[in-house]
N, C-alpha and C positions, 0 to 999 in steps of 0.2 A: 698513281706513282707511289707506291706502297716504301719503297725505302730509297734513301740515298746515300751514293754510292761513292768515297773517298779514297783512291786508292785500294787497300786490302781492307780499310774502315768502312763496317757499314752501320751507319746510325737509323735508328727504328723511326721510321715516321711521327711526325709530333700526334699528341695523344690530345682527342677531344673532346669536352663536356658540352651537350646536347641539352638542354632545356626545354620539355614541349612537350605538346600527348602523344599518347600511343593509343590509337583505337582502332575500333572494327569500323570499314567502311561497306556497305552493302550498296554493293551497282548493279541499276535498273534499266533497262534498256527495252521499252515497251513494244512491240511490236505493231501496234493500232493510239491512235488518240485515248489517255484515260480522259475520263470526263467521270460526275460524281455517278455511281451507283454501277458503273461499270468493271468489269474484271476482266482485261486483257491478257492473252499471253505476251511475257515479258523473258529477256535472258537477263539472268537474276545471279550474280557473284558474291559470295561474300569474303575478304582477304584483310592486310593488316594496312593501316593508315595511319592518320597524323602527322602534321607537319613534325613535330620533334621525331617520331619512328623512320618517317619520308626521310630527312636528313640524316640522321644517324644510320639507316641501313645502305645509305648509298656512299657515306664516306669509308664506312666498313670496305664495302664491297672495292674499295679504293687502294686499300689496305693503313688505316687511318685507326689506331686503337682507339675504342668512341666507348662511351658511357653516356644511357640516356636517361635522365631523371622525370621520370613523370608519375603520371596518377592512374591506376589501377585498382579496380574495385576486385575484391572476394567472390569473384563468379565466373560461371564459365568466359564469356570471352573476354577478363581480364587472363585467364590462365592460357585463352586461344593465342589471343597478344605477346603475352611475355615469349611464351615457345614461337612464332612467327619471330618475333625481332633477334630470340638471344639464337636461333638457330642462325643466323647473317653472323654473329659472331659478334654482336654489339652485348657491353653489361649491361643489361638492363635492372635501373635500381628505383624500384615501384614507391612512393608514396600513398598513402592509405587514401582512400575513394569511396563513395558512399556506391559509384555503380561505374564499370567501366566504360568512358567515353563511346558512341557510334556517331556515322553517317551513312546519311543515304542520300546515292548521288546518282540524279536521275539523268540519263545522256537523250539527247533530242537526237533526231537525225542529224548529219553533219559534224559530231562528236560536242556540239554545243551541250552546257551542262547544268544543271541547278542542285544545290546540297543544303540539305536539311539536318544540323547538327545539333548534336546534346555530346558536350562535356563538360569534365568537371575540371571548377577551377581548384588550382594549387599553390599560386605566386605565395602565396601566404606561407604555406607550410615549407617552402625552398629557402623565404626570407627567415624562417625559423631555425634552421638548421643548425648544429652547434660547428661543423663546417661543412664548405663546397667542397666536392673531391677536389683533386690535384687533375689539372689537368696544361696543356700547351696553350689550349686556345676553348673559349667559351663558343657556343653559339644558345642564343635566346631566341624561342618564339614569338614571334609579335601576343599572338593570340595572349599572351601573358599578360603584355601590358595594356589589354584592352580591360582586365580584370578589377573591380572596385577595390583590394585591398591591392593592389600590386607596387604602392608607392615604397612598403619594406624593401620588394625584391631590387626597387631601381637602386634605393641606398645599400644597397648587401650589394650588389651588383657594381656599383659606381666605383665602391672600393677597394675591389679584387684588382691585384696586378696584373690581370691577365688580357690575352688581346681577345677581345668581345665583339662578336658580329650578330647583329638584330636582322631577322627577317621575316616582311613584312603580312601583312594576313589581312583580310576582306573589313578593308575599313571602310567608313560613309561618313558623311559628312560630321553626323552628330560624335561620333568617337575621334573624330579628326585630330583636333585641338591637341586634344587629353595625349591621343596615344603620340603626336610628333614631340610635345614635349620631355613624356616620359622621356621616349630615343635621345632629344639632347639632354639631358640630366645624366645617363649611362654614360655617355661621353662616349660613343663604341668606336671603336678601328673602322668596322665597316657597315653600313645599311643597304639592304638589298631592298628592292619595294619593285609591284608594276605601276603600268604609267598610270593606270587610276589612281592606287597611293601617292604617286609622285603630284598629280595635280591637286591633293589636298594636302600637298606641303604648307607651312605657314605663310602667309605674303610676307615680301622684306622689301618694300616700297616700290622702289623704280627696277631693284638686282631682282637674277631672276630667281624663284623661291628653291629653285635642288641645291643650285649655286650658291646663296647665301647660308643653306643650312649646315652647308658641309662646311663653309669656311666656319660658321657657332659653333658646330661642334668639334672640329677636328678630327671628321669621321670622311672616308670616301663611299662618295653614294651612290651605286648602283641601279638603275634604271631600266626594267626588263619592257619591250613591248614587242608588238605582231611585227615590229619592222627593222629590230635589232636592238642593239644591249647598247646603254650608253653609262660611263661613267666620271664623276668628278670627284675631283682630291680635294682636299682642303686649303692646298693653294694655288685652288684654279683652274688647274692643269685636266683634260677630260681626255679620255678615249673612247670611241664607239667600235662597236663590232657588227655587222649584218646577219640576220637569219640564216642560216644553215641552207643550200636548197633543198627543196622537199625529196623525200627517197622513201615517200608513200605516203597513203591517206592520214589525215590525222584519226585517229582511234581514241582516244579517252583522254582529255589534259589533266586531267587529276593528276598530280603530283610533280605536274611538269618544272612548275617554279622552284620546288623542294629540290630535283633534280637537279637542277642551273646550280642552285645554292649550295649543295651541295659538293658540283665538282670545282665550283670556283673557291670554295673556301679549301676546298684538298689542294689545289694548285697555289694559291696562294700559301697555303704551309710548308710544302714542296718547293718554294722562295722562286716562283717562277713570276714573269713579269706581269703585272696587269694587264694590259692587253692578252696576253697568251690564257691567262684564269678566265678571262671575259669570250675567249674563245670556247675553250672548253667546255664554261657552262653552256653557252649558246648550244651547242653540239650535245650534248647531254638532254639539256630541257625538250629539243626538238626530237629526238632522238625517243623518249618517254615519251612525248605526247604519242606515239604510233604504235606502244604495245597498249595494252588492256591492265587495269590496278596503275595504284599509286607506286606499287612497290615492282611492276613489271619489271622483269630483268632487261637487259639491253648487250649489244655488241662490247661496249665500250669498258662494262665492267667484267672484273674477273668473275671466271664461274664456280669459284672455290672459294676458300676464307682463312682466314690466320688471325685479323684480330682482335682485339680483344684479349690477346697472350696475356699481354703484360699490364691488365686492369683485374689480377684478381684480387 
């Protein structure tokens, strides 16, 4: 929903700051069992990643003027990177990097997957900034705040007037703790997490733990899983949405969650209802999990681009 439309008035869609990496992802797709000392033929891609990229190239695609702030290293696929994202039409505004972020995400039969990542962290350098662009609406990487200096960016972060949505990234038990607090300290509008993140919400006695966290924080908590979206506000109030039905194999989930993320937080800036944002991403995420790449185009988005106009 790229603009809305009053009359003869037409107001440019709200403008978004992205928080998060931009990397190269290389996907593996073995054709035989590897095991150690073996060299299989494999169908072998290499394209642009990163949950911050992943989000910001799909709200682009939305028509959503985006600005993505991340970490880029001085080498080729820090320069593959930047041309991949700013060609979607998103500004891409690099922070200095000793080597630009990759993964390698190896797909099992069934489109089941395992990712073996190296990036670099940055919360540090974002919390240093002498300011945040201007934007309508923040979105933070989780991955940020699993970072050992990241406790800057929550306070730089806490204090911005702006509506702030955290979403969530491959937590385990031991980063549990750490990262659901940082989230309530930001104080965000909204958290998005899967149901793995959601079952390592903190305990709050007898209430159940998504429910109490949203009422601490005063944030609405999104809840994605295999069997449909559910969400709760912070006074209580929840809506669930059901999976999509299927309209082909699954093909690659990489980026599927990014995907949800991001067309729910376009619909929600678009002032459309939560239920209907909860709709959309569902259709979205299910939607990407059936092309190939994080960043696979889809039906749903436009095949052109416009913004970014008004971020120069």
């Amino acid at each position: 929903m790229p603009h809305a439309v009053d009359g003869d008035a037409v107001t440019p869609a709200p403008s978004v700051l992205v928080i998060g990496d931009a990397l190269v992802d290389i996907t593996v797709a073995p054709i035989a069992e590897i095991r150690p000392g073996s060299d299989v033929p494999a169908a072998i891609a290499a394209g642009p990643g990163g949950q911050g990229a992943n989000i910001a190239v799909r709200l682009a695609r939305r028509g959503n003027p985006v600005r993505l702030l991340c970490a880029i290293g001085a080498d080729p696929p820090g320069e593959l990177v930047a041309a991949w994202v700013g060609a979607e039409g998103v500004m891409v505004q690099p922070l200095p990097a000793v080597a630009t972020g990759m993964v390698v995400v190896h797909l099992f039969p069934g489109a089941d997957r395992a990712m073996a990542s190296q990036r670099e962290p940055f919360a540090r350098a974002v919390a240093a900034m002498h300011a945040l662009p201007p934007a309508d609406a923040i979105v933070v990487s989780g991955y940020l705040l699993l970072e050992a200096e990241a406790g800057a960016l929550v306070e730089r972060l806490a204090a911005a007037e702006t509506d702030l949505t955290v979403v969530g990234c491959a937590l385990h038990a031991a980063t549990a703790v750490t990262w659901w607090e940082r989230v309530r300290r930001l104080r965000p509008s909204v958290v998005i997490v899967n149901a793995d993140e959601a079952r390592l919400a903190p305990p709050a006695g007898d209430a159940e733990p998504i429910a109490a966290f949203a009422q601490a924080s005063g944030a609405t908590v999104v809840v994605t899983d295999a069997n449909g979206v559910t969400a709760v506000t912070a006074d209580g109030r929840s809506s669930a949405v059901p999976v999509p039905a299927a309209t082909g194999p699954v093909v690659d989930a990489t980026g599927a969650g990014d995907a949800f993320a991001a067309a729910f937080i376009a619909q929600r800036c678009a002032g459309a209802s939560l239920p209907a944002a909860l709709e959309a991403g569902a259709r979205s995420g299910a939607a990407v999990a059936r092309v190939a790449g994080a960043q696979g185009r889809v039906a749903l988005e436009r095949a052109g681009h416009d913004a970014g106009a008004t971020l120069r």
